[in-house]
N, C-alpha and C positions, 0 to 999 in steps of 0.2 A: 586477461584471464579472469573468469569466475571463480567464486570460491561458493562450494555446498557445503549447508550444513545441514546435516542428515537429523531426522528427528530421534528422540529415544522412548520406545515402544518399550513399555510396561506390559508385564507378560497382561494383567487384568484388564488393560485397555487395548491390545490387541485386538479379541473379537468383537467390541460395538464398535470399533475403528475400519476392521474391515465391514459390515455390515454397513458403512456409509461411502465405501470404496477410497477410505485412509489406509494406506499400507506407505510402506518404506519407500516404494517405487512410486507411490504417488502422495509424497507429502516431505518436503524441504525446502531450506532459507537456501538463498540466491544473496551473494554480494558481488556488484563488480568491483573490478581491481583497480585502485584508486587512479589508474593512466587512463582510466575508459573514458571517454567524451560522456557520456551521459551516464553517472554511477547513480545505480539503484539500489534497492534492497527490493528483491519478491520472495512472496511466499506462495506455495502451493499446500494446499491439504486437503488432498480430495477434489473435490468439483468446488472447491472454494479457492479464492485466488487474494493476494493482495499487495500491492506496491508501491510504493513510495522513493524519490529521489534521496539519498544518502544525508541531503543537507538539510531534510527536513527532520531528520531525526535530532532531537530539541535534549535527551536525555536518555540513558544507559545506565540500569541499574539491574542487578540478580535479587533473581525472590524465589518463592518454592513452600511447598509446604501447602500444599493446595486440598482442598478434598475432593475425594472421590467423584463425586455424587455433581459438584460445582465444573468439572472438568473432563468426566468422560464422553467421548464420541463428537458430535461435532462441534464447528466451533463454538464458542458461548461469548455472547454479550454481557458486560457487565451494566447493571442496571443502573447503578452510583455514577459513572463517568461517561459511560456508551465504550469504554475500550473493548477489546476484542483477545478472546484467549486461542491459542492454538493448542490444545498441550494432548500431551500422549501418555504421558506419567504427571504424578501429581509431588515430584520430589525437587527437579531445581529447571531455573526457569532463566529469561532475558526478559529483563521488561521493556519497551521502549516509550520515549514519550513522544509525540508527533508537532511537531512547529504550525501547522495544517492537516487538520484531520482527515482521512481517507478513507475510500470505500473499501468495503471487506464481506463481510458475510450478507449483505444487501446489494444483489448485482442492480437495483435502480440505483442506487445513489443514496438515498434519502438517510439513513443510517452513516452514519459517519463516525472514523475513531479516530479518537485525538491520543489512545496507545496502544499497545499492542505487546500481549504475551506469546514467550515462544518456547517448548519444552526440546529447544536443540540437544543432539548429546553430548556437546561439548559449549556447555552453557558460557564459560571462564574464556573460550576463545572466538567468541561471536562478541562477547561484550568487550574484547580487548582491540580486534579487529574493526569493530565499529568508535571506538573510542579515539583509535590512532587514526581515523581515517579524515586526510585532508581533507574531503568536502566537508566536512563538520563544520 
């Protein structure tokens, strides 16, 4: 079984989120269930895509507190580390850190994140699910 974890849409970032075609219906975290043969983690957000094996995630930690301005509409590169944000409000968040960095907002490749922000709306139960999860 998969488990989704829905994004949480900030009334503010609603319409430059749909203006990139981010809506609810197209933009959520994917875990499979830790008896799957191949457990991943994806994301979708919009015409962006990203995904990584469960055992690559290296670190799980909550942040939040973001600005506006750093976080509305698509996704954004962090200039500091090359990580990668997904967020849809700028209030609580999942950080991850990556074992091997991945492709995300760059479909060649060449771009690569070594972590990755996600404004789930149940931030506290993405990072406890990923915390407990055997492939770790």
């Amino acid at each position: 079984m998969v488990t989704r974890h829905e994004f949480a849409f900030a009334p503010t970032y609603r319409l430059p989120a749909l203006a990139l075609g981010i809506t609810p219906r197209t933009a959520w975290v994917e875990l499979d269930d830790p008896e799957a043969a191949a457990q991943e983690l994806r994301v979708r957000f919009g015409l962006w895509r990203l995904r990584t094996p469960v055992a690559n995630i290296t670190g799980v930690q909550r942040s939040g507190g973001f600005a506006y301005l750093k976080t509305v509409g698509p996704p954004h590169l962090s200039f500091s580390d090359k990580g990668v944000t997904f967020a849809t409000n700028g209030e609580a968040a999942v950080c991850l850190e990556l074992g091997t960095p991945v492709k995300g907002i760059d479909p060649t490749g060449r771009i690569v994140h070594p972590g990755v922000t996600l404004t789930v709306a149940d931030p506290d139960r993405l990072a406890q699910e990923l915390t407990a999860h055997p492939a770790r």
